[in-house]
Structures are given as structure tokens and as C-alpha cells.
C-alpha positions in Angstrom: 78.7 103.7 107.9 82.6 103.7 107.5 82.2 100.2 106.2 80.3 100.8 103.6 82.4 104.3 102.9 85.8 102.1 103.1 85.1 98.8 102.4 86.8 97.4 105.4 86.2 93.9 105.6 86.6 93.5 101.5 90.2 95.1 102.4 90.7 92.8 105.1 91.2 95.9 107.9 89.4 97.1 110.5 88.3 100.6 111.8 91.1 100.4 114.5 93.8 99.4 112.3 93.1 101.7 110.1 93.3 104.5 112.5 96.5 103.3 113.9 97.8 103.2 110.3 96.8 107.1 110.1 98.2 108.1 113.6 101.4 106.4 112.3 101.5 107.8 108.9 101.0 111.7 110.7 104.1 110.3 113.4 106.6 109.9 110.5 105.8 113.1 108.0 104.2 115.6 111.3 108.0 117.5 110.6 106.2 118.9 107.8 104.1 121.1 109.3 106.4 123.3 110.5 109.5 122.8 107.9 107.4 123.8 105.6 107.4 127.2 106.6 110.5 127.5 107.4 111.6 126.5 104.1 109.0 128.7 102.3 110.0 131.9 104.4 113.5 131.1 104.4 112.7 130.3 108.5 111.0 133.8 109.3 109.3 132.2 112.0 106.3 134.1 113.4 105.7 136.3 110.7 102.5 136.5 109.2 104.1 134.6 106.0 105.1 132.5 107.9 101.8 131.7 109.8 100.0 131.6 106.4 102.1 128.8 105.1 101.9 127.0 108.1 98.0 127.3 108.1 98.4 126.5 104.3 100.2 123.7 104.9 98.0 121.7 107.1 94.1 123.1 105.5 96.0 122.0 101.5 97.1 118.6 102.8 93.8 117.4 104.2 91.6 118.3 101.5 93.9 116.5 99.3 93.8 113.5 101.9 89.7 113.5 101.7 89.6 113.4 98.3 92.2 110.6 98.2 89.9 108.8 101.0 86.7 109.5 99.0 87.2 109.5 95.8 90.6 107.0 95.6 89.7 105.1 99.0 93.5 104.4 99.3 95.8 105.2 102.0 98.2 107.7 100.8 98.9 110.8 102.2 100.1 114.0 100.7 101.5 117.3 101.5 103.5 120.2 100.1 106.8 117.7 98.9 110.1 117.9 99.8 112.7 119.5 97.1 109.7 121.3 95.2 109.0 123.3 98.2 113.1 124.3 98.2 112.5 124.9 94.6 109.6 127.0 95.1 111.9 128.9 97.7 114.3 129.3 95.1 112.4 130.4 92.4 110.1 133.1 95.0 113.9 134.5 95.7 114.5 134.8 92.1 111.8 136.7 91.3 112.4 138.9 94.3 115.6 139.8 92.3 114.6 140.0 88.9 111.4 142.1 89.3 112.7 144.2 92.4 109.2 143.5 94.2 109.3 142.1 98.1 109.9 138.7 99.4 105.2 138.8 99.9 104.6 139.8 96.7 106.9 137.8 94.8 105.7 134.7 96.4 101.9 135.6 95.9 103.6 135.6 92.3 105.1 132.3 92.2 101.6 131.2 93.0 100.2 131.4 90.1 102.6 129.0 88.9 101.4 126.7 91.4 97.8 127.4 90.5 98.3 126.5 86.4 100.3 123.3 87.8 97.7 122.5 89.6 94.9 123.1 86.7 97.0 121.2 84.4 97.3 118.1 86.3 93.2 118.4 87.2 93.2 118.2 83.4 95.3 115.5 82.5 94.1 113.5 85.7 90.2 113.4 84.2 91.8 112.6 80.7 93.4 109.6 82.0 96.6 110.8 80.6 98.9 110.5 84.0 97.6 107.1 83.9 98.8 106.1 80.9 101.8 108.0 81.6 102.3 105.3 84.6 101.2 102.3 82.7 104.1 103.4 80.0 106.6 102.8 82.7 108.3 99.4 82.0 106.8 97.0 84.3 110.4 95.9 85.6 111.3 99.6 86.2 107.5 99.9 87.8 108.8 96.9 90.2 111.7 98.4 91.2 110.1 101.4 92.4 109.3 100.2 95.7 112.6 99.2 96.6 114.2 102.3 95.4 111.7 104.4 97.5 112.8 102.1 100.6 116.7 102.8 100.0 115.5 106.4 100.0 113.4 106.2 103.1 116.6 104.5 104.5 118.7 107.1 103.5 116.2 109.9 105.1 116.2 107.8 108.2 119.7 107.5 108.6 120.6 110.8 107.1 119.1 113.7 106.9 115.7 113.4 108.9 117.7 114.1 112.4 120.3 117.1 112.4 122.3 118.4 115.1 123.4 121.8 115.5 125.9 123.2 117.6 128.3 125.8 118.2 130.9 124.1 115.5 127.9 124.2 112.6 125.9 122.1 111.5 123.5 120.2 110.8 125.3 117.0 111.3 123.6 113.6 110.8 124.2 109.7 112.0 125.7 108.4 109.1 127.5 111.3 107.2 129.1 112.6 110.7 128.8 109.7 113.7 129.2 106.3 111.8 130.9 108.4 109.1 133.5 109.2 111.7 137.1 107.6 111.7 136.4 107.2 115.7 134.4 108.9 118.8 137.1 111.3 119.3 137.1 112.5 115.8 133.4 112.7 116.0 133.0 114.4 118.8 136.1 117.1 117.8 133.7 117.8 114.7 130.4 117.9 116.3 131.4 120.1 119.7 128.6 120.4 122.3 126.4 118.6 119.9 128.0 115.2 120.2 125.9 114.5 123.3 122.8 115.0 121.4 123.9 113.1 118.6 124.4 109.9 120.6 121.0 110.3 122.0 119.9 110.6 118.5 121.5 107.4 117.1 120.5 105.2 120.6 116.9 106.8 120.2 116.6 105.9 116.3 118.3 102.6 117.1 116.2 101.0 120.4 113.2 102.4 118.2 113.9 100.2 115.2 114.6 96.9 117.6 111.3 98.1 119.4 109.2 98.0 116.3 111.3 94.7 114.9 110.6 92.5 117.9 107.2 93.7 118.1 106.5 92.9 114.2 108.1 89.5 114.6 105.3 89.1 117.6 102.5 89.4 115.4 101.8 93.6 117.5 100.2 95.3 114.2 100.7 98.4 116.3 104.0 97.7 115.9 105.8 100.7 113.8 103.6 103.4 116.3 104.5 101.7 120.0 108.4 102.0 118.3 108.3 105.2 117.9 106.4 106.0 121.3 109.1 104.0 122.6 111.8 106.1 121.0 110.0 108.9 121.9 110.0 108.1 125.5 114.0 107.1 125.2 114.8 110.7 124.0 112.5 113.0 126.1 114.2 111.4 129.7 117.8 111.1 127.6 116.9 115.3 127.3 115.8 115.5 130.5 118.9 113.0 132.4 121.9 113.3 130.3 121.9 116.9 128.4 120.0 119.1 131.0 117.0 120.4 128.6 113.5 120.3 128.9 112.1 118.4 125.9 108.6 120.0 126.6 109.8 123.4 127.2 108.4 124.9 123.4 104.4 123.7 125.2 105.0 126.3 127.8 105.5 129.5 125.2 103.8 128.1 122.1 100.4 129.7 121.1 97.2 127.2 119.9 95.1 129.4 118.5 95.3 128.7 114.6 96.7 132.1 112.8 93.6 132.2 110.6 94.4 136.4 110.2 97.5 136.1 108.9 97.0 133.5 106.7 93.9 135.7 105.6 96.3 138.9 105.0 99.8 137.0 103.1 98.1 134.0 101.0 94.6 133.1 100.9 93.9 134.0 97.2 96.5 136.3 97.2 97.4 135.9 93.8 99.6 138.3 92.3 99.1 138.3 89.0 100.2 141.4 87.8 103.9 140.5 89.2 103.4 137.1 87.9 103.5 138.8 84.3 106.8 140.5 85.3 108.6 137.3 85.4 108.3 136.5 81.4 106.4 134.0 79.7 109.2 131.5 78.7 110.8 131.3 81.9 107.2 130.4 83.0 106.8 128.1 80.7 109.9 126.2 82.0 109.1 126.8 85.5 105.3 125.0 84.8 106.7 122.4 82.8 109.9 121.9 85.8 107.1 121.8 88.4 104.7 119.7 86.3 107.6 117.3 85.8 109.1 116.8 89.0 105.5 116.3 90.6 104.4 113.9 88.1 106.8 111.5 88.2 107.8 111.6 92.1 103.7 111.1 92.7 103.6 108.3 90.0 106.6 106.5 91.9 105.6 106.9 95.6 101.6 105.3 94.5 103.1 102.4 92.4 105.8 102.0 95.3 103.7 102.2 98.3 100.7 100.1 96.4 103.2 97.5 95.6 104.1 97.3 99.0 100.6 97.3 100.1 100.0 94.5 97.8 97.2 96.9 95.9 98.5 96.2 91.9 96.8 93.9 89.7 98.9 91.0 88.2 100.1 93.8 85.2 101.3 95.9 88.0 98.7 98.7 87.7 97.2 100.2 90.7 92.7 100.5 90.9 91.4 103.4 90.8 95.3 105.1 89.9 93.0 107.9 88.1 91.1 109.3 91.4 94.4 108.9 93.5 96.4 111.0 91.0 93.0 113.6 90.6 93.7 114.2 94.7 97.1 115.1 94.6 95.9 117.7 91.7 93.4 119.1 94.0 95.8 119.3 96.8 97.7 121.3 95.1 95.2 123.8 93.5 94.0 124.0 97.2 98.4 125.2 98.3 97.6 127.5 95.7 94.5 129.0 97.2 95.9 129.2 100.4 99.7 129.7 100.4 102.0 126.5 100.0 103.9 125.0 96.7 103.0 121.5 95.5 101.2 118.9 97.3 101.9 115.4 96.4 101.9 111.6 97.7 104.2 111.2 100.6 106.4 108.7 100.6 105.7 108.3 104.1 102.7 106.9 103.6 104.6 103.7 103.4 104.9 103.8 107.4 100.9 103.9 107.7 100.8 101.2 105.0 103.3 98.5 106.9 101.1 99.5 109.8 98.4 97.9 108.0 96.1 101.1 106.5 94.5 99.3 103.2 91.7 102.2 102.6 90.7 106.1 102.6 90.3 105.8 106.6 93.9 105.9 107.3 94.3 109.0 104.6 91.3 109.9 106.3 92.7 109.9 109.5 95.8 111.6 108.7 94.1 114.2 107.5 92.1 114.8 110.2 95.5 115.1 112.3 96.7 117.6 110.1 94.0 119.9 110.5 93.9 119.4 114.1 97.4 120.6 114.0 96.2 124.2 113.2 95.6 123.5 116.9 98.0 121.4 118.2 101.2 122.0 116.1 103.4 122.5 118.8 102.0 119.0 120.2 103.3 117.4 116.9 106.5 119.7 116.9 107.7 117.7 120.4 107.9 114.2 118.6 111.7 113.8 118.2 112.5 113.3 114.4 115.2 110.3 115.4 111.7 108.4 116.7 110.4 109.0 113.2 113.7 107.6 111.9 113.0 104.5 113.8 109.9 104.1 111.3 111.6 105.2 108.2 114.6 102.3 108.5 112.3 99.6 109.2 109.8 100.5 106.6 113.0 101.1 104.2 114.0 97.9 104.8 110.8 95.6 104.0 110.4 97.9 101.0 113.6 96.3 99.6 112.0 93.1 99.8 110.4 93.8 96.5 113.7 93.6 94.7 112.7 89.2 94.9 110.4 90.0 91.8 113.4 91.3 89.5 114.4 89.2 87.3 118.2 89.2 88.0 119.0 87.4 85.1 117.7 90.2 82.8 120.0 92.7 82.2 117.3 95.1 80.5 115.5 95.0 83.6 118.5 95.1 86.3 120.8 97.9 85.0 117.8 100.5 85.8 116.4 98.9 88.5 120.0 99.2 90.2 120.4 102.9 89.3 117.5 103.7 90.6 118.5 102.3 93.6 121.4 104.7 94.2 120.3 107.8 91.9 116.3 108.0 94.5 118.6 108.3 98.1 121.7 110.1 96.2 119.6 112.8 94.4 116.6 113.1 97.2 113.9 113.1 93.9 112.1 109.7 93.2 111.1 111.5 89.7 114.3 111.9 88.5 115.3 108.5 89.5 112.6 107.3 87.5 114.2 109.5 85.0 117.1 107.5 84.7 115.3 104.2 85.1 113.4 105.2 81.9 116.4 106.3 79.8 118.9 103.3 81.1 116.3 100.7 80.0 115.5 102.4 76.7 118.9 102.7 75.2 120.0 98.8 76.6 116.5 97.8 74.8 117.2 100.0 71.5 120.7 98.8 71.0 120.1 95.3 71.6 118.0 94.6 69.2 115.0 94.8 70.7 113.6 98.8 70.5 110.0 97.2 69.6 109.7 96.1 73.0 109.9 99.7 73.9 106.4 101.8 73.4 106.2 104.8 71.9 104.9 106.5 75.2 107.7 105.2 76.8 110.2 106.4 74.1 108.6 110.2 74.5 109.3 110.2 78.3 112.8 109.1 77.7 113.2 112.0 75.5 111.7 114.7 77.6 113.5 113.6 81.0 116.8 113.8 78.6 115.6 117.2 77.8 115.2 118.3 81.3 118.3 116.8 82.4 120.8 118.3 79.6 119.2 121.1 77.9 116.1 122.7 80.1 117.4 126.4 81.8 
């Protein structure tokens, strides 16, 4: 049966790597599930907000990962996506001020915003127009994608996936505040009672990475999950030997039944409407089209990434069934509308279930399933330490830069944007806007050397509107 749902052997997978690639893919992006949340609520933990976005987060992200098994049989997975959900923070607080209406009702508001994203991209997804929107993007800028998205994933690994917190502030990260450092002394002077858990952090993140490196270089296809089990291991007895705290101690007061009533009572279909008219019709209109934007284009860049990667584009670079991948994302987040979260898109960290070897809709499959088990289990999930996940993130980073071999270095209409996108995705967190500038850069080298045919007229129009929404949108 899941052969002839998947396609296994045509992929070249199996029902057990597949499954591994989904357990791995949850591992590295399981922080979601309750960041989330906290991000959304601005971290009113336990309130019945709260609760609903967490329920909202995990029910929205596997419906969007069985329609991307089903319908796309590819193995992406999606949730609510970083920096629209702070966005979608920021804009619920706005309205909270501009209307005068509570923190509940304005955010039952801003769902409606969410809800006509969500229609519009159902639209343009069965018109084919997001996938001519991707094959408009330059196929050098389309190549350099991947490796941009793998400097990012670097960047998360290293940076800002694992904060410490401690009595001097915080968070503090391995390379901003340890490596960053002038020396231990200075390090530890900044970081206080938090240095001890920072060194845990970078050992943990570290013996991960050579875990999974050795292992890969022995042929282990399990590889990427036993190094994070590995790290895992390394930092619940560093916890437990060295800084005197239980790493299990959140099991012992943490509830598993899934907070179905709340969620009932603060989101599910509670869409304010009547509020949403407060907010005025051309700062919804820029909201929408902000939303619509960001989503687009960050989607667009982790498929064609993570596909590339995966080895899953044709020889033009376009991606098989791109139109039902894009259509689940769409659904995904109709669905976060329905039940309480902002945006769901393609994670990035899919690439960590791809390396693993996941080819097909039973590792999206899989992760979904995990995710909805989580309405369970969450604080299960919660005890994985985020410096194992870094493990994954560096070492899928890293053989995502491997795709810079197919640049052609010698072409400076293709290098210039492929080499700001490699600083502008980890510097400004957004692979969108990174695309942004890709687009833009190779555009104006093309037009004023002579050769603005080579340019298309779709890819002129998306120049134009990311220059738009970079100097002039409000």
C-alpha cells in the first residue's frame, strides 16, 4: 500500500528510510511547537491563547504535511514560519493599539488577514501562477538558493537556535557571545552563571556534528538522527553531572492531555471580522500583500533549495509537481487560520530529513504524524536540547553549500547575486528577501550590460515589486 501511495522503489527509498528521514525532520524544527506560542502570545504560557496556538500549531502543520504527502508526494515539511509569526505578533499588538480592543480579539482580527492570504495563494497555486513565478527566477539565482539556505541553516545552528539566559541577560549564543569572545574570561564575565551552560551547549552541538560526520562517512543513513541522540545524550548527563539540574524535570509537572477547550474558546473560527474592519482597508491591503510576499518567496526558495539538494529538479532546474507542493503550503495556512496560528510554510528544515534520505510524501507524512502526536506528547519533544538540533543544522548547512560547484564563477551576472544572497539569507533571517536582492542584483548587472533581453518580463515585474517593498511599502 505505501508503495504504490509513495512510489518507493521509483524514488530509490525505502519505508524505513523514509520514516527515519521524518523522525529527523520533527528532531530539528520540534522547537516550534512551543515557540510558536510563545511568540504569538508574547510567552503567556498557559493561557487559553496560548493553548489554542499551540493546538493550532501542531493540527495546521500536519494537514499541510498530508497534502504535501498526497497531493505533492515530496518530503517537505511546513509550519507556522519564523519572522512572519513575529510579524504576525507585531501586527496583533498594533491593532491592540490602534482599535483599543484586547490582545483576544485583536488577534482573532489579524486572522482574517491570514485567512485572505491563505485564499489568495489557493488561487494563484491552481492557476499555476506561483509556478511561473518560480520558473521566472534566473536559473543561476535558482542554483544559488540551496547554498544560501545552507549558510542560513549554518547561521541558525551556530547562532541563534541555542540561547542562554542568565542573571546578566540574555539570550547569548555560540558564535555572537563564546567564539565571539576576546577570551574565556571575557566570556564568562559577560555570560555570568550562564557560562557553564554555554560550554555544554557548544561541546553538545560540537561532538553531535563529528557524531553525524563520522557516521555519514561510514555509509550509517541514520546518520544525522543517531547525531543528534548522541548530542542529546551528551547534554542531559552534562545537566545532570556538571550544572546540578534535572534535564527531565518539565515531564514531572507537564500536562498531556491536548487543550482541545481552549483552543475551542480563543481561535477555532474565531474570526473577528467586525474588528478586522476597524483596522482600515489600505493598511490591509499592505498587510495582505506584506504577508503574501514574504510567504511566497521564502516557500519558493526553501522547495527549489531543499529539491536541489535532494537531487528532485529536472535539467532546467524546475521541481515536478512544484504546483501541488506550493497548493499545500496554501492549505496549511487557511487551516492556521481556522484554528489559530499565522502562516504555514515550507521549512527549511526539511533539508535535515532530506540529507537523511526522505525522497517522497512518507517522510512529510511522518512528520506530520509527529506533530499531531505532539498535541500529546509536547512536553516529550520540548526535552530535546536545541544545541542537538544545531548538530543537524551545521552539517546539513554545510553539504548545502556544495551546490555553489554549479555556479558558473566566471559569470559575473550570475556570481554578484548568488554571493549576496549568501550573506543577505543568514544576515537578514528571510530567504524571501534574499531572493529579493538576488532578483534585483542580477537585473540591473543584466540591463546595463547590454544584455536586458536576457532578462524576462516576469522577472523584470518581480524586481520592481521587491524594490517597492524594500523602499517605498509602509
Amino acid at each position: 500500500m505505501l508503495e504504490k501511495l509513495f512510489k518507493l522503489k521509483e524514488n530509490k527509498t525505502s519505508v524505513r528510510t523514509e520514516i527515519i528521514a521524518g523522525l529527523t525532520t520533527f528532531m530539528t524544527m520540534a522547537y516550534i511547537i512551543a515557540l510558536n506560542p510563545n511568540l504569538l502570545t508574547n510567552f503567556d504560557t498557559g493561557s487559553p491563547l496560548w493553548n489554542g496556538v499551540f493546538m493550532a500549531t501542531c493540527v495546521a502543520s500536519a494537514i499541510g504535511m498530508f497534502v504535501m504527502a498526497f497531493a505533492a508526494n515530496k518530503p517537505f515539511a511546513m509550519a507556522p514560519g519564523m519572522g512572519l509569526n513575529s510579524f504576525f505578533a507585531l501586527v496583533v499588538a498594533n491593532i491592540a493599539s490602534l482599535t483599543g480592543m484586547t490582545y483576544v480579539a485583536s488577534f482573532q482580527a489579524a486572522l482574517c488577514i491570514i485567512l485572505i492570504e491563505g485564499i489568495i495563494f489557493i488561487i494563484l497555486s491552481v492557476l499555476k501562477v506561483r509556478e511561473k513565478i518560480v520558473d521566472a527566477i534566473p536559473l543561476g539565482v535558482r542554483l544559488g538558493i540551496a547554498p544560501a539556505i545552507g549558510m542560513m541553516l549554518m547561521n541558525i545552528g551556530l547562532g541563534s537556535n541555542a540561547g542562554v539566559y542568565s542573571e546578566t541577560g540574555g539570550p547569548f549564543y555560540a558564535m555572537a557571545n563564546f567564539f565571539g569572545s576576546l577570551t574565556a574570561g571575557a566570556a564568562k564575565d559577560t555570560m555570568g552563571s550562564g557560562y557553564g551552560t554555554m560550554v555544554l551547549t557548544v561541546v553538545t552541538m560540537f561532538i553531535g556534528l563529528f557524531v553525524i560526520v563520522i557516521l555519514a562517512q561510514k555509509g550509517v543513513k541514520a546518520a544525522v538522527i543517531l547525531g543528534m541522540l548522541a548530542a542529546s545524550v551528551i547534554n542531559w548527563a552534562g545537566q545532570a553531572l556538571f550544572l546540578g539540574t534535572n534535564p527531565f524535570a518539565a515531564l514531572t509537572t507537564s500536562s498531556f492531555v491536548p487543550p482541545v477547550k481552549d483552543m475551542v474558546s480563543t481561535t477555532l473560527f474565531k474570526f473577528n471580522f467586525s474588528g478586522f474592519a476597524q483596522i482600515g482597508w489600505f493598511t490591509v491591503i499592505t498587510l495582505i500583500v506584506t504577508f503574501c510576499i514574504i510567504d511566497m518567496f521564502d516557500t519558493i526558495g526553501t522547495l527549489v533549495g531543499t529539491a536541489s539538494r535532494a537531487g528532485m529538479l529536472d535539467k532546467d532546474g524546475k521541481m515536478p509537481k512544484m504546483k501541488e507542493a506550493l497548493l499545500a503550503d496554501a492549505v496549511g495556512t487557511v487551516v492556521g487560520s481556522a484554528t489559530g496560528t499565522s502562516t504555514v510554510t515550507t521549512f527549511v528544515e526539511s533539508a535535515s530529513g532530506v540529507e537523511a534520505g526522505g525522497r517522497t510524501g512518507l517522510t512529510a507524512l511522518t512528520t506530520g504524524i509527529l506533530f499531531l502526536l505532539c498535541t500529546f506528547i509536547s512536553p516529550v519533544a520540548a526535552v530535546i536540547p536545541a544545541a542537538a538540533t544545531s548538530s543537524a543544522l551545521i552539517y546539513v548547512g554545510v553539504l548545502m553549500l556544495t551546490g555553489l560547484k554549479n555556479i558558473h564563477f566566471d559569470d559575473m551576472c550570475e556570481v554578484v547575486p548568488v554571493a549576496l544572497m549568501l550573506i543577505a539569507m543568514p544576515i537578514s533571517g528571510s530567504i524571501g528577501h534574499a531572493i529579493g536582492i538576488g532578483l534585483i542584483t542580477y537585473t540591473v548587472i543584466k540591463v546595463f550590460t547590454g544584455k536586458a533581453k536576457d532578462v524576462s518580463v516576469l522577472t523584470y515585474v518581480l524586481s520592481a515589486i521587491f524594490l517597492v517593498k524594500f523602499f517605498l511599502a509602509v
